[in-house]
C-alpha positions in Angstrom: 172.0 11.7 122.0 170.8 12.9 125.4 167.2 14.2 125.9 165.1 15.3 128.7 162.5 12.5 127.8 162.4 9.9 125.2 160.1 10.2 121.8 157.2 9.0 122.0 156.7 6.1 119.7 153.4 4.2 119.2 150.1 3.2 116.4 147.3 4.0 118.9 147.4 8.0 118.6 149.5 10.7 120.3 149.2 14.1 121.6 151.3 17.3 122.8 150.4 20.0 124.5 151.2 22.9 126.8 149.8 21.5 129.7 149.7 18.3 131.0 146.2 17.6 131.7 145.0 19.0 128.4 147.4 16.5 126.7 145.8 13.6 128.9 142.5 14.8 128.3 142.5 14.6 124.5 144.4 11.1 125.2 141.3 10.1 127.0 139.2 11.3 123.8 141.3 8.7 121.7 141.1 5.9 124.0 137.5 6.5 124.4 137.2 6.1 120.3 137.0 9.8 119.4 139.4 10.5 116.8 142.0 13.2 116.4 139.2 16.0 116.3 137.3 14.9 118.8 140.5 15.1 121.3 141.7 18.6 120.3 138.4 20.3 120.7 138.3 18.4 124.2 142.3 19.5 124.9 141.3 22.9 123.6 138.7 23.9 126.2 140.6 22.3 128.7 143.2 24.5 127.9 140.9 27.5 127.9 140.2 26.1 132.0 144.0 25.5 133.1 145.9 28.2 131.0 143.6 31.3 131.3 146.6 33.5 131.4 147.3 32.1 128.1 143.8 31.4 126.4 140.3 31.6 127.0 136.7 30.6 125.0 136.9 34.9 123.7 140.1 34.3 122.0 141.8 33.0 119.2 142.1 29.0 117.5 144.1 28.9 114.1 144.4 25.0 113.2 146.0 23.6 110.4 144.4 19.8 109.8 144.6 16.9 107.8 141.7 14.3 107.5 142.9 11.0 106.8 143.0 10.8 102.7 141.9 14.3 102.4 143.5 17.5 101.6 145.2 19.7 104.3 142.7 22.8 105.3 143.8 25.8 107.6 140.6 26.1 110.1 140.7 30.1 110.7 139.6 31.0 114.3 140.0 34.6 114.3 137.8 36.6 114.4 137.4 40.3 112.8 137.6 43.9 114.1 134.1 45.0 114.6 132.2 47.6 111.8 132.6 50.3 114.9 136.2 49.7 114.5 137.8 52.2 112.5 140.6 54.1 112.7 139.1 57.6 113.1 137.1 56.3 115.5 140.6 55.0 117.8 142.3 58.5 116.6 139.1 60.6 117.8 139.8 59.2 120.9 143.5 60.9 120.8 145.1 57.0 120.3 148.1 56.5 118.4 148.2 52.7 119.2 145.1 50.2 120.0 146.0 49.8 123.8 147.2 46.5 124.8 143.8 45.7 127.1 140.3 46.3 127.5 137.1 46.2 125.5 138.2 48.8 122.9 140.8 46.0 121.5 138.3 43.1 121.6 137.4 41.6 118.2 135.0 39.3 117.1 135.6 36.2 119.2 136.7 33.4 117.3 138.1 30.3 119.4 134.6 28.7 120.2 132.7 28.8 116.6 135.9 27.3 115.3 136.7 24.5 118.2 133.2 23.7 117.1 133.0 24.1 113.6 135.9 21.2 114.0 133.9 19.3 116.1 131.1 19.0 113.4 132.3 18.7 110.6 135.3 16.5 111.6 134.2 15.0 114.6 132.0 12.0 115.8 131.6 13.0 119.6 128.8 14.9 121.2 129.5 18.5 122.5 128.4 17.3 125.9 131.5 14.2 125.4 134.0 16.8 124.2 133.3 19.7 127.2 132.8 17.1 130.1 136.5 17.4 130.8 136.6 21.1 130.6 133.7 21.4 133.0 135.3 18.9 135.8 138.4 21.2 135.8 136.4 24.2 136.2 133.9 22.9 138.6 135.9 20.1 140.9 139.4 22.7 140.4 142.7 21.5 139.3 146.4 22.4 140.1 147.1 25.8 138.9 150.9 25.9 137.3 152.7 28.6 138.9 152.6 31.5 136.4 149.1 31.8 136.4 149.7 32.9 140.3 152.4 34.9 138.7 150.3 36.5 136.4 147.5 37.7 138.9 150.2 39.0 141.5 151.4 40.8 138.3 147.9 42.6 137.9 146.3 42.7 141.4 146.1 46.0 142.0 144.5 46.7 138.6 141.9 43.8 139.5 141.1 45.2 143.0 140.7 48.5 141.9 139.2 48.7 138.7 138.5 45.1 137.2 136.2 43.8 140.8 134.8 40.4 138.5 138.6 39.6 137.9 139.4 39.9 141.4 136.2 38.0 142.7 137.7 35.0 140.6 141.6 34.9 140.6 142.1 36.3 144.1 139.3 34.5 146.1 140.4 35.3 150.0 142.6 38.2 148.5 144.8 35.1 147.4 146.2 34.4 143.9 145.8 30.9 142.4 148.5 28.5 144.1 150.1 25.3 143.0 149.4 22.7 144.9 145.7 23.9 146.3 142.8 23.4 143.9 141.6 26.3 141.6 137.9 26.6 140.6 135.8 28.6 138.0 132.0 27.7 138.7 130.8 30.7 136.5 132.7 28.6 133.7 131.1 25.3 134.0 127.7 26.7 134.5 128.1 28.6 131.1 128.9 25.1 129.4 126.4 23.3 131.5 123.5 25.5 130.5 124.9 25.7 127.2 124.7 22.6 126.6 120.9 22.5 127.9 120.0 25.1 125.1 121.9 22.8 122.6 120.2 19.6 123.8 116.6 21.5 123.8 117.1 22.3 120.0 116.9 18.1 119.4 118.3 16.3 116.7 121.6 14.8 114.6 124.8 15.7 116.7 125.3 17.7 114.0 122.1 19.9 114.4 123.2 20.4 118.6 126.5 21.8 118.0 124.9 24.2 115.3 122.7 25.1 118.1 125.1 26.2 120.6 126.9 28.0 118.5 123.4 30.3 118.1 123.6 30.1 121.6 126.9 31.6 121.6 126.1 34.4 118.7 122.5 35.4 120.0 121.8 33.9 123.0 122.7 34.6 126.4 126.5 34.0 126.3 126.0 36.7 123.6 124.6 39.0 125.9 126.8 39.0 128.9 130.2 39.7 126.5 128.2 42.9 124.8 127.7 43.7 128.5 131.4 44.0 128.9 132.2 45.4 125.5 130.1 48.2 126.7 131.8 48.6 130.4 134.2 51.3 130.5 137.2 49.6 131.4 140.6 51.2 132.2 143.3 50.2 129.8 146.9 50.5 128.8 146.8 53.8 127.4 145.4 54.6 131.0 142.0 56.0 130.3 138.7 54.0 130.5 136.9 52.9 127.5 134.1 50.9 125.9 134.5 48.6 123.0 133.0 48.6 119.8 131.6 45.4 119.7 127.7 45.1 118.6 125.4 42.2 118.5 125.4 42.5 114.7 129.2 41.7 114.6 128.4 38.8 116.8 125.7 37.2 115.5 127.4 37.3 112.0 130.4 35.6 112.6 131.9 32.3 111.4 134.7 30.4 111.7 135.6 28.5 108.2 138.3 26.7 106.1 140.8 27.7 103.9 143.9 26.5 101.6 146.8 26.6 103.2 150.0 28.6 102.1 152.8 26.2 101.3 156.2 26.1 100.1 158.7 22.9 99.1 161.9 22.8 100.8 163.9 19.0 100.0 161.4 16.7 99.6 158.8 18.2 102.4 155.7 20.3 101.9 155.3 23.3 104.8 151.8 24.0 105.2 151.1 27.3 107.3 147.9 29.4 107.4 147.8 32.6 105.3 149.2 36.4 105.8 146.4 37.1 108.2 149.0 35.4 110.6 152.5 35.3 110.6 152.4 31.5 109.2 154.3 32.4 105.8 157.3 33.7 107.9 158.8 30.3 108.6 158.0 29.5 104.9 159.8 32.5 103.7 162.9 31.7 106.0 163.1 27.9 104.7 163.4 29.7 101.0 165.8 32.2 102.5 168.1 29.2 103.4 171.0 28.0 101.1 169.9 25.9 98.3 171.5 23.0 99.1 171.6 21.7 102.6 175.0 20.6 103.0 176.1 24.3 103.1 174.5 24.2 106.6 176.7 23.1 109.5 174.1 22.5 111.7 174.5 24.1 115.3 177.8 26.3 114.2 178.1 29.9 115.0 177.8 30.5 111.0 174.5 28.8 111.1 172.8 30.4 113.6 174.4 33.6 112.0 172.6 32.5 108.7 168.8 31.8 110.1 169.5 34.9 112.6 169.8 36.9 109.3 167.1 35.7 107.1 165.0 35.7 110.3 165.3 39.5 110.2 164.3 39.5 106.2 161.2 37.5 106.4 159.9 39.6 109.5 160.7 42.8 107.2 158.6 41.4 105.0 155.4 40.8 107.3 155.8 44.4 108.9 155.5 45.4 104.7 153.2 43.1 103.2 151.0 41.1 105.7 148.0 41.1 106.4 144.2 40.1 106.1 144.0 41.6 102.1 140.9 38.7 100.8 144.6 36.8 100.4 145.0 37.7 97.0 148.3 36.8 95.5 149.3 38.2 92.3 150.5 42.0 92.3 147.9 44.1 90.4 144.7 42.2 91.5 142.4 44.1 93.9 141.7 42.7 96.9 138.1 43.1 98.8 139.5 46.1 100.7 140.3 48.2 97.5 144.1 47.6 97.8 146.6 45.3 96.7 146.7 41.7 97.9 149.6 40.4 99.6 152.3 39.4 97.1 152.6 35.5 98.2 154.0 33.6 95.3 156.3 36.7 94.8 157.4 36.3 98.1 158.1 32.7 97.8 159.7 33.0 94.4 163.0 31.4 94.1 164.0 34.8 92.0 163.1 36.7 94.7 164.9 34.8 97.5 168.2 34.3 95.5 168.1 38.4 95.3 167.0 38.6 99.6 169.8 36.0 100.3 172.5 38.1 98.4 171.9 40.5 101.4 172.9 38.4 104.6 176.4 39.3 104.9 179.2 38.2 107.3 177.8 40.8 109.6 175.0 41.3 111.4 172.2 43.9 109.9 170.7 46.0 112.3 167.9 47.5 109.7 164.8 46.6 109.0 165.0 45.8 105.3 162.1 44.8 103.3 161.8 43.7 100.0 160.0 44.6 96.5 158.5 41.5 95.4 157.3 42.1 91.9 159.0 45.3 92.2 156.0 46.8 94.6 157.7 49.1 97.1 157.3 48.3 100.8 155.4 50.8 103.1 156.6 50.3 106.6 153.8 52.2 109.6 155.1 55.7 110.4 155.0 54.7 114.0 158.1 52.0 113.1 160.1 54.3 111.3 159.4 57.1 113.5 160.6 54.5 116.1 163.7 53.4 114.4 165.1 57.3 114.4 164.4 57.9 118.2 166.6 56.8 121.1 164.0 57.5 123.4 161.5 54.8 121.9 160.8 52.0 124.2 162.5 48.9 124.6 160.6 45.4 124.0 159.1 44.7 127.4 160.4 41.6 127.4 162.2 38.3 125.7 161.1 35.4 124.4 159.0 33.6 127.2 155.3 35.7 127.8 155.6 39.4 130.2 152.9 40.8 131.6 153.4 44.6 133.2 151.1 45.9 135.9 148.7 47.3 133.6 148.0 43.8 132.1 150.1 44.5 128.8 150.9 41.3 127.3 153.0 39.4 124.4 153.4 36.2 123.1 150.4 33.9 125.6 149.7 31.2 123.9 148.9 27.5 124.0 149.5 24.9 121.5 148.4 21.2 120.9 148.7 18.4 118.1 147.2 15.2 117.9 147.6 12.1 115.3 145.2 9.4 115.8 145.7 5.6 114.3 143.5 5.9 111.5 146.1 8.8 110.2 143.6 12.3 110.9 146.3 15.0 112.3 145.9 18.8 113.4 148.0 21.6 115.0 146.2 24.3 116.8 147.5 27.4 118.4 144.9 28.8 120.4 145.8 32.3 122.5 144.1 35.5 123.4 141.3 36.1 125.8 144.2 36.2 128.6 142.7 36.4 132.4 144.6 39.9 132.4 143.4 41.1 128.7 140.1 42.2 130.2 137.3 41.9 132.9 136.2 38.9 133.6 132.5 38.7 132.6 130.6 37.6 136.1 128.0 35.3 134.3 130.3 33.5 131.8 134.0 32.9 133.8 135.9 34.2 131.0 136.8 37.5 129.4 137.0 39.5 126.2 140.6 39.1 123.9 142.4 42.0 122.7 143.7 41.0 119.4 142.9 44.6 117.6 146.1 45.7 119.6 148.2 44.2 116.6 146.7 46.2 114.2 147.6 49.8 112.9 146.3 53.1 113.6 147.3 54.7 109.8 145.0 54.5 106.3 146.6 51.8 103.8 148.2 49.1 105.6 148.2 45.8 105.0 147.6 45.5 108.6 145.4 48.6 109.1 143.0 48.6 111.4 140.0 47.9 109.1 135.9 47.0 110.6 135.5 43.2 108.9 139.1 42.8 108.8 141.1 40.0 110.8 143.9 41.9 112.6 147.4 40.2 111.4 148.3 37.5 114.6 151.2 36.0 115.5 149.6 32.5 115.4 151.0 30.0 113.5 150.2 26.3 113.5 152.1 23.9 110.9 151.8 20.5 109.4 154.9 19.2 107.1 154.2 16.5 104.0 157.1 14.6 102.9 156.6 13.4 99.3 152.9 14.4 100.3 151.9 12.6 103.3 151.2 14.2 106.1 154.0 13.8 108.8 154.9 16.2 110.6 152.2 18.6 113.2 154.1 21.0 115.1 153.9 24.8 117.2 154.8 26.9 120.0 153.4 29.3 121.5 156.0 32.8 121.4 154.4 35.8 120.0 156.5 37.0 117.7 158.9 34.5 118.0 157.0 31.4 117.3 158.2 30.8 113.4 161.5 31.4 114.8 162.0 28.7 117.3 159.5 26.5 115.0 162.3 27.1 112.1 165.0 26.1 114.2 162.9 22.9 115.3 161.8 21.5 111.9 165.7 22.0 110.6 166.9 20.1 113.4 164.2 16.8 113.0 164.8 17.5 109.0 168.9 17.8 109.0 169.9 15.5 111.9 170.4 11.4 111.9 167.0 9.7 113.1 166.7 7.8 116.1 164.5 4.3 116.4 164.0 4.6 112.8 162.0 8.0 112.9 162.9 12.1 113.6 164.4 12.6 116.8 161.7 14.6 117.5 162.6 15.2 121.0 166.5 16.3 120.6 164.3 18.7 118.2 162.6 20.3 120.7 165.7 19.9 123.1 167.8 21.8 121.1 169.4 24.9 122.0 167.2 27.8 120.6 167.7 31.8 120.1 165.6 34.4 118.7 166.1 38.0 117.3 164.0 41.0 117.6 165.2 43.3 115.2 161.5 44.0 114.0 158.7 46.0 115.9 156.9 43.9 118.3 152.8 42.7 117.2 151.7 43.8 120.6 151.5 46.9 122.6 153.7 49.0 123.1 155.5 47.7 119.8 158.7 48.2 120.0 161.6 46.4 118.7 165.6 46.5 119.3 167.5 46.5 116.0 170.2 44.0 116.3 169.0 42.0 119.6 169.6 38.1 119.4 168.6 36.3 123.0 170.0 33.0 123.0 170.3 29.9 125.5 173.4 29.4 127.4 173.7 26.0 125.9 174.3 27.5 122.7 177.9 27.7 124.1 180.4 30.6 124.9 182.0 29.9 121.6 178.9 30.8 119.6 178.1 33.8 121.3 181.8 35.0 121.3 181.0 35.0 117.3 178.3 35.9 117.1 179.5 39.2 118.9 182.1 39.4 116.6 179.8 39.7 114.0 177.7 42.7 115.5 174.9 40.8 116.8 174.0 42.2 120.2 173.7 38.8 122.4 171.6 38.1 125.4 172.4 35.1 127.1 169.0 33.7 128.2 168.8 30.8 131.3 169.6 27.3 129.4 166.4 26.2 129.7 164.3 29.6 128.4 163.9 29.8 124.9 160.5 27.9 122.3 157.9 25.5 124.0 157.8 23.4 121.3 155.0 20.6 120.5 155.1 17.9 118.0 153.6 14.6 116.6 154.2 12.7 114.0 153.3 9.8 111.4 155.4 7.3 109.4 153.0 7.4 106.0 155.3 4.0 105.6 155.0 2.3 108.8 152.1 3.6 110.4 154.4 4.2 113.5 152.7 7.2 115.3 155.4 9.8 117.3 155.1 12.6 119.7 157.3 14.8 121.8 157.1 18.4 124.2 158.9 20.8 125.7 160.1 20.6 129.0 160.6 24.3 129.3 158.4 26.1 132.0 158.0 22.5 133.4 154.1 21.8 131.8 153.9 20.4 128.6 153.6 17.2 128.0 153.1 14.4 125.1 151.1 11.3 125.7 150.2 8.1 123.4 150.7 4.6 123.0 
């Protein structure tokens, strides 16, 4: 078969990434002898340097990783809301919705302290080894990719008006960041340069300077300067200027940590995915969704798309009802640390439970958003949804599939991804987003600015995904790793938003149902593959809409296809043929030891490297 690029095949180590130079830096890491962990906290803040628009040091880092020989652990970078951050407090303020930007949707950071948790625990390379390549990008510039240009003509008057720090930065000489002339943040690699002198002056193992700066980063003065802008009253989306709610307490008590991953068995392979505090179980839920034997699906037919574009809608009915950060307790009945019910995981994985959900996809498409009663709980959908769902005059999703950003700096779906496999077998996925260029000011002294992950949480008592001070809003990131017979194989992602366990879905069924190529998964036809997604479910980010019955889908998908899917009652969008998942991937033969890697050419950036 045909493919934009060939599989990567190799036994040294391999990485993909969203960005070229992130994937060459971590590739740099191995070659160097660093292992797997070493060259994704090294691709990570490289990331942070060359797709600000999509991540940044204030954001977010989920990982899913497995140490040679060890178990598979879900590293969770996300940080909670702040104890300011209670609902009455967003409602005294006449909010409905957390706004989509500014300080008063900032959470605890949680992308550094976990990038370096990794680092230490995992790790054999100094901080200084790992953040040398971030710092040259910063400090010595490097080729912007068009939409970060994009994405600061998007928002310029906001910056020169009301966000001055953002404009000083990403429109030096009035001018956004072009391809082809270098882009520099100094005030970035002097925060990692004297970062690094504060961790060097505490002395001591490796081990004992990476602990240091990340005091540095809770107390010290990288601590400072982001209270500084929590505390800046900021014009946001809902179009009044506030402060955040973020305190030095919240700061300084932070950290990132490890936890079990959520899995499910689907024909031999084990999905790992992180917990309900992100979307992760979604792609689970849709594997158990599928038919129980394989055969039934005709891969790439108009009746298969039909059958994932249904239980699609079903699993995401199910996160709007049940997920959320609820101390990830499982069994109906138990209280959680928040005095409610935990989320109903095995219930929602139960083969009694998805034979009774798959008796609903019909030969027709649903336009409702119908979730189920796992253990016979009944769902509770957000007033603002099914206040939504009744009236004509609720807004449309800004956007499809690929990231939007309005003139107010309203975002969805910015995201980066990366996975490495190195030759002694250690492999992660990471999905690190949030702390966009355009989610808040730019603090002067650091090069970077706040996140706004609160805006995916809800303004209304008893939620799973109620806004809630200590609680980690529900994200959209979702990293996965695949055993087969229970070796690791398999690290994939995509950035997306919303749509991320969709296109991931459609990925892992097409390396898991198709004939292999060179003796291993076509990993790249995988990630070539036509893709779709629906978006019959409110959005996770401001404004949060949704459109019942919407299915965007490549043009490669065929006339045929979307001639029945019409006929079904799906309302098709035909994307460009190029537009839809930005899919990374490596891979491990537990047999051979033959190492694998692929990427998306969408968007014309990502790239996978090895040997």
């Amino acid at each position: 078969m045909f493919t934009t690029r060939p599989t990567l095949q190799g036994t040294f180590g391999m990485v993909a990434s969203t960005h070229w130079l992130a994937s060459q830096s971590a590739m740099a890491v191995l070659e160097s002898g660093g292992n797997a962990f070493d060259a994704a906290v090294a691709a990570g803040f490289v990331l942070h340097v060359v797709e600000p628009h999509m991540n940044g040091p204030a954001g977010e880092a989920p990982a899913i990783l497995a140490p040679a020989g060890g178990p598979v652990r879900v590293l969770c970078g996300q940080g909670p809301a702040p104890a300011g951050a209670s609902i009455a407090h967003y409602t005294s303020l006449g909010l409905t919705l957390v706004p989509g930007t500014g300080p008063l949707a900032a959470p605890v950071p949680g992308a550094f302290d976990a990038w370096l948790l990794l680092l230490r625990d995992h790790g054999t390379r100094t901080l200084a080894d790992v953040l040398s390549y971030a710092i040259g990008y910063a400090e010595h510039g490097h080729a912007p990719v068009p939409d970060i240009g994009t994405t600061v003509r998007t928002v310029r008057e906001l910056f020169t008006t009301e966000w001055p720090d953002s404009a000083a930065l990403y429109l030096p000489g009035g001018r956004p960041p072009t391809p082809g002339r270098l882009f520099r943040n100094p005030a970035l690699a002097a925060t990692w340069r004297r970062l690094l002198t504060e961790a060097d002056a505490a002395g001591g193992s490796r081990e004992r300077r990476i602990d240091a700066a990340r005091r540095v980063w809770r107390e010290g003065f990288i601590a400072d300067a982001l209270l500084r802008a929590a505390a800046r009253p900021t014009l946001d989306t809902s179009g009044a200027r506030h402060t955040g709610t973020l305190t030095g307490d919240d700061l300084a008590g932070f950290r990132a940590g490890y936890e079990e991953p959520v899995t499910h068995d689907w024909h031999g392979w084990t999905v790992c995915k992180p917990g309900p505090w992100s979307q992760g179980p979604v792609l689970l839920q849709q594997l158990a969704l599928l038919p129980e034997h394989p055969d039934a699906l005709e891969y790439g037919s108009p009746g298969y798309l039909h059958t994932l574009i249904e239980g699609g809608k079903l699993a995401m009915a199910d996160r709007e009802a049940w997920y959320g950060d609820a101390a990830h307790k499982e069994t109906a009945g138990e209280e959680a640390a928040y005095g409610e019910p935990g989320v109903p995981l095995r219930a929602l994985l139960s083969p009694e439970y998805n034979a009774a959900r798959r008796a609903l996809i019909g030969d027709t498409a649903s336009h409702a958003l119908r979730p189920g009663s796992p253990d016979g709980r009944t769902p509770r959908l957000p007033r603002y949804v099914t206040e939504a769902a009744t009236d004509p005059a609720a807004p449309a999703s800004p956007g499809a599939g690929e990231p939007t950003v309005t003139a107010e700096g309203a975002t969805r779906g910015d995201t980066c991804h990366l996975d490495v496999v190195d030759r002694w077998g250690n492999m992660i996925s990471a999905t690190p987003s949030g702390g966009w260029l355009q989610s808040n000011p730019v603090a002067p002294e650091l090069g970077f600015p706040l996140g706004t992950r609160l805006q995916m949480a809800w303004l209304e008592d008893g939620l799973p995904n109620s806004l809630t001070p200590g609680r980690r809003p529900r994200t959209t990131l979702t990293p996965s790793l695949a055993l087969r017979d229970g070796e690791p194989v398999l690290a994939f992602g995509t950035p997306g938003g919303d749509q991320q366990d969709q296109w991931q879905l459609h990925f892992f069924l097409a390396a898991a149902l198709r004939p292999p190529v060179r003796g291993g998964l076509d990993l790249q036809g995988a990630v070539d593959a036509p893709n779709w997604h629906q978006e019959s479910f409110p959005s996770s980010f401001h404004p949060r809409a949704m459109r019942p019955g919407a299915v965007t889908v490549e043009a490669r998908v065929g006339e045929a296809a979307v001639a029945e899917l019409r006929r079904r009652g799906h309302d098709v969008t035909v994307g460009p043929p190029w537009s839809e998942g930005r899919l990374c991937v490596v891979a491990r033969d537990p047999e051979t030891g033959v190492l694998s890697a692929a990427a998306n050419p969408r968007g014309m950036q990502g790239y996978a490297v090895g040997r």
